[in-house]
N, C-alpha and C positions, 0 to 999 in steps of 0.2 A: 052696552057700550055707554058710556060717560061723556059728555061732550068737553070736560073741564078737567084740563090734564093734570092738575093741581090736585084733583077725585083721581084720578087713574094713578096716577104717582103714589097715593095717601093710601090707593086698594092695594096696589104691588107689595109697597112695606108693609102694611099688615098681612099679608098673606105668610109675606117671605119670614114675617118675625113669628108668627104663628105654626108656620111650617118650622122652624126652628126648635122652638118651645115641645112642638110635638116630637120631631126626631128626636130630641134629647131623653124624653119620657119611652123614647119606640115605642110611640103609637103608630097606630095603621094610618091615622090623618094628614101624616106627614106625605102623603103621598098624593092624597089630592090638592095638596098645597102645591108640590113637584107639577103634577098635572096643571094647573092652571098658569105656573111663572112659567112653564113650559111654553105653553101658546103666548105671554105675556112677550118672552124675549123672543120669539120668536116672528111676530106679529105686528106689536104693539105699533100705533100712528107715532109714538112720542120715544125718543131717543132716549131722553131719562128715563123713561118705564123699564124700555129693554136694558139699559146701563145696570137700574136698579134688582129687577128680575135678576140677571145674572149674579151679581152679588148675591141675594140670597138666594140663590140656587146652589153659590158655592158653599153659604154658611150653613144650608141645610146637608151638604155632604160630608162638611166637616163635624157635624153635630150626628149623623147619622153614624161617624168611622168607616169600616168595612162592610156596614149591614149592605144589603140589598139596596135599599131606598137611595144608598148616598151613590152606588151604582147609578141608576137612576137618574137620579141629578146630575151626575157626569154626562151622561149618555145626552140630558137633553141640554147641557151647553155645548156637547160635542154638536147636533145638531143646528142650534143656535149658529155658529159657525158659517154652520153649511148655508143658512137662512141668510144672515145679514148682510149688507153690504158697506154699508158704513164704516166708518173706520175706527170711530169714536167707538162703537158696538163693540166693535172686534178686538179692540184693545183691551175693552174691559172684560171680556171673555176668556180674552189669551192671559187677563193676568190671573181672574180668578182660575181658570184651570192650573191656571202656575200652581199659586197657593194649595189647592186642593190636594193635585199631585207629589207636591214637596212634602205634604203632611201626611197623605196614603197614598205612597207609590206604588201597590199595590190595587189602584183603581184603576 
């Protein structure tokens, strides 16, 4: 854990831009990128982080299509959901599921 939310924010985006970069290539890596913004949005001390987590949670689903992985990344903002309480969270949650869904409604 990071004590300097400005580090935690700066880990999330690269993870999330990273997990991108992989789903596009389908790689297997994209999936421990999933795994960690998973506990990221789900967790996180900092509002931005989970804001940001979800974002690229949904850019890696939209980068993955219908493979598995972007499964995945659906499944743990579905989660995320069920985790946060916030409003701000849940906002950006419900839009990125929008997006995701409007693109593979098939997810």
């Amino acid at each position: 854990k990071h004590s300097n939310p400005r580090l935690r924010l700066y880990v999330a985006e690269s993870i999330g831009a990273r997990g991108v970069a992989l789903a596009r290539a389908r790689d297997a890596g994209a999936e421990a990128c999933i795994a960690a913004l998973r506990v990221a949005v789900r967790s996180s001390v900092d509002l931005e982080v989970r804001r940001s987590s979800a974002g690229a949670l949904g850019d890696i689903a939209l980068a993955c299509g219908g493979e598995a992985c972007g499964d995945r990344a659906v499944a743990a903002l579905e989660e995320a959901l069920r985790a946060n309480k916030e409003k701000e969270v849940i906002c950006a949650v419900v839009q990125t599921l929008g997006a995701v869904l409007g693109e593979h409604p098939e997810a």
